[in-house]
C-alpha distance (Angstrom), angle and dihedral (degrees) to the residues before:
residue distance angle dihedral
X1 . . .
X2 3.91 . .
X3 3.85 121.5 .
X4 3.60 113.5 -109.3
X5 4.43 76.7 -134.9
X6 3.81 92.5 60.9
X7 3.78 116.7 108.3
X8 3.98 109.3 174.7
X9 4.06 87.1 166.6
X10 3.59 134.0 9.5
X11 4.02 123.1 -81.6
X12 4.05 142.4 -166.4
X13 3.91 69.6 -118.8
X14 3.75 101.4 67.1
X15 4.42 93.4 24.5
X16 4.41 81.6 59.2
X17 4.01 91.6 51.1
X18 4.18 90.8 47.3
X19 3.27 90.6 48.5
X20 3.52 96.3 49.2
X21 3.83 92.0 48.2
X22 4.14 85.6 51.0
X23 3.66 91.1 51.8
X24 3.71 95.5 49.1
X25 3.24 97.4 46.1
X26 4.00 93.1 72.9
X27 3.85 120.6 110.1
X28 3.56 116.0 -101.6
X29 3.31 122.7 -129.1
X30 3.91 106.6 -122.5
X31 4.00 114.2 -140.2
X32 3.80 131.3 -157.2
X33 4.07 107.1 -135.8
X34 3.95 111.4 -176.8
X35 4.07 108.7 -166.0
X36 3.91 113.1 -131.9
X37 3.66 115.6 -86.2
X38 3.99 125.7 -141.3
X39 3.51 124.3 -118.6
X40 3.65 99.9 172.8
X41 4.41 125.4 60.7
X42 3.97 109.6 -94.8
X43 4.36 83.2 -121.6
X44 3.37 135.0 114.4
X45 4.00 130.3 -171.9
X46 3.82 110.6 -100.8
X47 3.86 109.3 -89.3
X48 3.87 98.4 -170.0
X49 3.12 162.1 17.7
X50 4.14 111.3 -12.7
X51 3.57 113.5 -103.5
X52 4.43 129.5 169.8
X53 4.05 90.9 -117.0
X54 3.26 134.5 63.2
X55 3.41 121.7 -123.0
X56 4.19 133.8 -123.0
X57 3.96 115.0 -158.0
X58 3.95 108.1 -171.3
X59 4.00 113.5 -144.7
X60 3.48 125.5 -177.6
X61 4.55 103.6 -149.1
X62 3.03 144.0 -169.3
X63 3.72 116.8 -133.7
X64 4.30 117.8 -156.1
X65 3.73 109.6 -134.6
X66 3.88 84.4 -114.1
X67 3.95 78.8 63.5
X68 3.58 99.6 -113.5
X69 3.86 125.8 130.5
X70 3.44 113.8 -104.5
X71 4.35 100.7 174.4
X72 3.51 136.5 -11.9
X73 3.32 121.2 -162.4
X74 4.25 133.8 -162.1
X75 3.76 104.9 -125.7
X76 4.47 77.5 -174.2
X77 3.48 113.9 31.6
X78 4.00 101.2 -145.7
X79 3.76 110.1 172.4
X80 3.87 129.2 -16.1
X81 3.57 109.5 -117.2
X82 4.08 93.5 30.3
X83 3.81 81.2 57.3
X84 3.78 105.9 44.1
X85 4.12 82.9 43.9
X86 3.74 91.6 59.0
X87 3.38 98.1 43.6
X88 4.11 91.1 50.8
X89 3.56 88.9 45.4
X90 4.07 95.5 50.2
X91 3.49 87.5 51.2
X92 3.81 94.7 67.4
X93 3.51 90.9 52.6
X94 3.81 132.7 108.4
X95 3.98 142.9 -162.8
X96 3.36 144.8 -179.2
X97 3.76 99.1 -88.4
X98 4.06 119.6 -99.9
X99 4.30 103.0 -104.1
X100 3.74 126.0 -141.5
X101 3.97 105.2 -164.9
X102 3.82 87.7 -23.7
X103 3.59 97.9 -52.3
X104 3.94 120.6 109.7
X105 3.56 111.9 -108.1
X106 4.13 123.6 175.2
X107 3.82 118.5 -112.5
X108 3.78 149.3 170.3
X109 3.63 119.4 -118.7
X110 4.34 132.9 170.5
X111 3.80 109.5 -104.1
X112 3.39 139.0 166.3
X113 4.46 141.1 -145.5
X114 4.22 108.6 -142.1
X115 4.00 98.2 -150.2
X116 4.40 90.7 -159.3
X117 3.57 104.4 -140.8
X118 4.02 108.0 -112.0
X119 3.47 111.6 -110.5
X120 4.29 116.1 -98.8
């Protein structure tokens, strides 16, 4: 039985892996990425119903390179008015834009709204 590592002749076989070593073997070019930065509190006012915990709504959003929110989604829908308040409150939100080599560059990053449970 042949090894697979024989080559008697040359093949597309052995011309693919050579190239693929030449290919690789090019410098990267290394790039600076900066994540956002918040400049407004992660908290919201209480929307509903009083309850003795606070509650965390995750958000996945997308931040302009102006730093502005443009969307934020629910990756777990919880409850329907704790959700549509933390998405209208992450939308009034700002950061310091995300930076690619310096520049400002949009992005999407995980985030979350802290409803603080009202006091009894």
């Amino acid at each position: 039985m042949p090894s697979i590592f024989t080559f008697n002749k040359p093949s597309r076989h052995v011309f693919a892996l050579g190239l693929c070593f030449a290919l690789g073997a090019a410098p990267a070019h290394a790039q600076t990425v900066t994540p956002p930065v918040p400049l407004d509190p992660p908290t919201a006012p209480w929307p509903g119903p009083p309850e003795d915990q606070d509650i965390i709504i995750p958000l996945i959003l997308t931040v302009r390179a102006d730093g502005s929110v443009s969307a934020a989604e629910l990756p777990a829908p919880r409850d329907p008015t704790y959700d549509a308040a933390a998405r209208t409150q992450a939308l009034t939100w700002h950061f310091t834009p995300a930076l690619r080599n310096g520049a400002p560059i949009a992005s999407r990053i995980r985030s979350e709204v802290r409803f603080i449970a009202p006091a009894p």
